[in-house]
MARDREN-711360 format. One record per residue: residue number from 1; residue in one letter; x, y, z of N, C-alpha, C in turn. Coordinates in nm, 3 decimals. Example, Ala and Ser with C-alpha at 12.3 -4.5 7.8 and 13.67 -1.06 7.14 Angstrom:
residues 2
REC     i   aa      n.c1      n.c2      n.c3     ca.c1     ca.c2     ca.c3      c.c1      c.c2      c.c3
REC     1    a     1.319    -0.569     0.780     1.230    -0.450     0.780     1.320    -0.330     0.780
REC     2    s     1.285    -0.225     0.708     1.367    -0.106     0.714     1.290     0.003     0.787
//
This chain:
residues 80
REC     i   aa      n.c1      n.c2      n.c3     ca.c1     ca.c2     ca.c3      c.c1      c.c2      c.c3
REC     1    x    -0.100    -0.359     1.202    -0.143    -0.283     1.087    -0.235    -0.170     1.129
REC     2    x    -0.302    -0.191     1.253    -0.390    -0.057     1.255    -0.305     0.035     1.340
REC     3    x    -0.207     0.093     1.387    -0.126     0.206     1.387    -0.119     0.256     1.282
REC     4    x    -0.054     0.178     1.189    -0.019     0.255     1.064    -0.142     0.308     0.963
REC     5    x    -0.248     0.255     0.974    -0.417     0.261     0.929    -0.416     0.429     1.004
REC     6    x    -0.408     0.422     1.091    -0.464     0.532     1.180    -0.361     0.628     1.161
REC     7    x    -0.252     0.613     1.157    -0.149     0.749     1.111    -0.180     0.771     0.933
REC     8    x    -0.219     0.668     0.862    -0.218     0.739     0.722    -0.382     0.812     0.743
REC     9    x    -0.479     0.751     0.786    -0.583     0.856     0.808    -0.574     1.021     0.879
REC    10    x    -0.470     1.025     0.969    -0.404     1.181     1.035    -0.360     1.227     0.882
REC    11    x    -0.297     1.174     0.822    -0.196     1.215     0.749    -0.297     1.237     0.623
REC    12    x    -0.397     1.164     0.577    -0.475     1.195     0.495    -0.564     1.290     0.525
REC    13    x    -0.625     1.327     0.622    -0.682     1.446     0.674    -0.654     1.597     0.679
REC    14    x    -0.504     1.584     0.660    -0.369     1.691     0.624    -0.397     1.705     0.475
REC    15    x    -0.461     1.648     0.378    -0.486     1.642     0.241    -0.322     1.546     0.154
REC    16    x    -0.266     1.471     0.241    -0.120     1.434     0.217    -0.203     1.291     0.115
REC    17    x    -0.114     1.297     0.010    -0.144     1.151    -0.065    -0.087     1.056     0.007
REC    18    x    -0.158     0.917     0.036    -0.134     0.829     0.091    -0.105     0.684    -0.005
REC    19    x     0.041     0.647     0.004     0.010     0.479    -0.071     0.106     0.449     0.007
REC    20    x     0.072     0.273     0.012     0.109     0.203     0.073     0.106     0.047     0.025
REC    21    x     0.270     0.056    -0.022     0.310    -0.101    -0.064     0.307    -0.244     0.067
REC    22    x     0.286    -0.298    -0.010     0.268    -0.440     0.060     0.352    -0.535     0.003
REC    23    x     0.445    -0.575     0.082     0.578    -0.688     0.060     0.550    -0.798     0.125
REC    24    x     0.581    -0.908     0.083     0.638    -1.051     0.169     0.494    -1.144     0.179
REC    25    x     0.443    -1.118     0.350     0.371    -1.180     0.395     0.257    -1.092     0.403
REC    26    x     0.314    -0.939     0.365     0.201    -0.835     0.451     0.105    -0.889     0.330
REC    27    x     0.148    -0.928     0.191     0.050    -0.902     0.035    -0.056    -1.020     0.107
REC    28    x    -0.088    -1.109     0.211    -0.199    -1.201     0.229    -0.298    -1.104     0.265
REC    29    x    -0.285    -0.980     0.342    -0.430    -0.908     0.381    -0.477    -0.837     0.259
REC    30    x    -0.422    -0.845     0.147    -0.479    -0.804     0.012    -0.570    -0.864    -0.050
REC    31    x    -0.504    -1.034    -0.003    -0.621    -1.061    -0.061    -0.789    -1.141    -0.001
REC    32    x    -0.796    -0.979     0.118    -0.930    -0.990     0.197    -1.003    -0.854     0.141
REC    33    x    -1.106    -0.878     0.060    -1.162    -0.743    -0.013    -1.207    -0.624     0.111
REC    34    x    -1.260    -0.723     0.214    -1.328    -0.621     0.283    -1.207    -0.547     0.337
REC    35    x    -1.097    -0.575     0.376    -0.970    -0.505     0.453    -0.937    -0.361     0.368
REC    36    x    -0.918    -0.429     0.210    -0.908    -0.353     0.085    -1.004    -0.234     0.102
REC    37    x    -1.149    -0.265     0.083    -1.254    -0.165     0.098    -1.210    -0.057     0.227
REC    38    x    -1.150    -0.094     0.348    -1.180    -0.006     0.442    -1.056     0.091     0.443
REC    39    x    -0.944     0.057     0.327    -0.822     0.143     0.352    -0.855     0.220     0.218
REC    40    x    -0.968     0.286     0.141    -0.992     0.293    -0.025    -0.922     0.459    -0.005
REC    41    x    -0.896     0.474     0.065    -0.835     0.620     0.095    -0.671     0.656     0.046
REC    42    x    -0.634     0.528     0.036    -0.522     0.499     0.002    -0.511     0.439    -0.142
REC    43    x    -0.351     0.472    -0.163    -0.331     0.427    -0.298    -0.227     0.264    -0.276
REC    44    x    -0.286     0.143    -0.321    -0.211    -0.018    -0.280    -0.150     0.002    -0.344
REC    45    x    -0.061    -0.085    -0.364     0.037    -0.128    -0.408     0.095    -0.271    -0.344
REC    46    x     0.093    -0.380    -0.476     0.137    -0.472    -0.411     0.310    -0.537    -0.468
REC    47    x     0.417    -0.529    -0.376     0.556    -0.610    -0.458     0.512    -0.742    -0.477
REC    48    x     0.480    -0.741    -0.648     0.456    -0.899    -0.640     0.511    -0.989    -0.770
REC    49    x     0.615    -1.095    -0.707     0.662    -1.171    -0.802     0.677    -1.284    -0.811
REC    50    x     0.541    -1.402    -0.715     0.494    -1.483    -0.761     0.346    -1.461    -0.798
REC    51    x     0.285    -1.374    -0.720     0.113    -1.413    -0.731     0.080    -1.351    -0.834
REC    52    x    -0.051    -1.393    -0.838    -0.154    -1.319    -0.955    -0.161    -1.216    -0.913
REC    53    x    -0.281    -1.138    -0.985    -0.366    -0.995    -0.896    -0.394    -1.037    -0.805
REC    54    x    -0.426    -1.001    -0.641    -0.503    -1.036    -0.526    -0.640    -0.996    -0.559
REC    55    x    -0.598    -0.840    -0.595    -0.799    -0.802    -0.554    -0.807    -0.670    -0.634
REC    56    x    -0.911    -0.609    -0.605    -0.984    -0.504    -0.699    -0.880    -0.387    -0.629
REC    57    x    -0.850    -0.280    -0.694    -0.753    -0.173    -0.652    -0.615    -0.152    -0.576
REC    58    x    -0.548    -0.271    -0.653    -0.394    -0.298    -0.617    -0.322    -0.318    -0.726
REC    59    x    -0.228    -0.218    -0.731    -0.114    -0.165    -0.843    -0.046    -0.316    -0.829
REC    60    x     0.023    -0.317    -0.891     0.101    -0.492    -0.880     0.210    -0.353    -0.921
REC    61    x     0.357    -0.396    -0.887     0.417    -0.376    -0.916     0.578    -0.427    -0.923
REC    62    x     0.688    -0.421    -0.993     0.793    -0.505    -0.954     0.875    -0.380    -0.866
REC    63    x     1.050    -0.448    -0.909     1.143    -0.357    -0.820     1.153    -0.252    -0.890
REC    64    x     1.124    -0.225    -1.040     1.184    -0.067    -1.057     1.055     0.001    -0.998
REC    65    x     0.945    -0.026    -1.020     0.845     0.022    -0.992     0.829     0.080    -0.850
REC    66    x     0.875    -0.018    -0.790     0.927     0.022    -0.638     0.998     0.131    -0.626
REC    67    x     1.096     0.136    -0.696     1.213     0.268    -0.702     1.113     0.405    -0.756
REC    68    x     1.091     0.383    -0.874     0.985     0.509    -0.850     0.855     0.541    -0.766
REC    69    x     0.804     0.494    -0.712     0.711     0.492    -0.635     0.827     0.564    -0.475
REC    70    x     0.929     0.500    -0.450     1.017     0.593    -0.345     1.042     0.735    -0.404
REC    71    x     1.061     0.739    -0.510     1.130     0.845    -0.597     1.017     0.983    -0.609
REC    72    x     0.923     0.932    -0.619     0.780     1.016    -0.645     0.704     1.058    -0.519
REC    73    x     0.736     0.972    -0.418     0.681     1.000    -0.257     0.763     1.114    -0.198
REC    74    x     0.693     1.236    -0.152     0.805     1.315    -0.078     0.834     1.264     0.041
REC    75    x     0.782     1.140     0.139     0.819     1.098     0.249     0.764     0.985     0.265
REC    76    x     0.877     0.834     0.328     0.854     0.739     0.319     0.875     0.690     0.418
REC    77    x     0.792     0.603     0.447     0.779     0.542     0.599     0.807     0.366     0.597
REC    78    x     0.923     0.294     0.658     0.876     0.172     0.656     0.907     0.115     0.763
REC    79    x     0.839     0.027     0.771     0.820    -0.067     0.890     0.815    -0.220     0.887
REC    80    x     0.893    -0.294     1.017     0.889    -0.438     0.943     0.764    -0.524     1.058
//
């Protein structure tokens, strides 16, 4: 996770909006506030369709939500 930490900070420095969904297994570091606090530069997003909310400043979102959130990004990055 900290490659990708460190390229959305390049990329936020560029003035580029930054969000970044969290699927599967990645949604467990969500719910560590302090992890949360140190990425606040960014916009969360979590795919979530068993859990509750995790934490303070995470979009919950389902699959269409997903689709626009690709739809609205001019460039999308993923990684497994």
């Amino acid at each position: 996770m900290g490659k990708i930490i460190d390229i959305a900070k390049k990329l936020k420095e560029k003035d580029n909006e930054i969000s970044i969904l969290f699927v599967g297994d990645s949604r467990k570091l969500l719910n560590n506030q302090e992890f949360v606090d140190s990425i606040n530069f960014v916009k969360l997003y979590s795919l979530d369709r068993y859990d509750k909310i995790i934490g303070e400043g995470i979009e919950i979102i389902d699959y269409s939500g997903w689709i626009k959130l690709l739809e609205t990004c001019k460039k999308n990055i993923n990684w497994i």
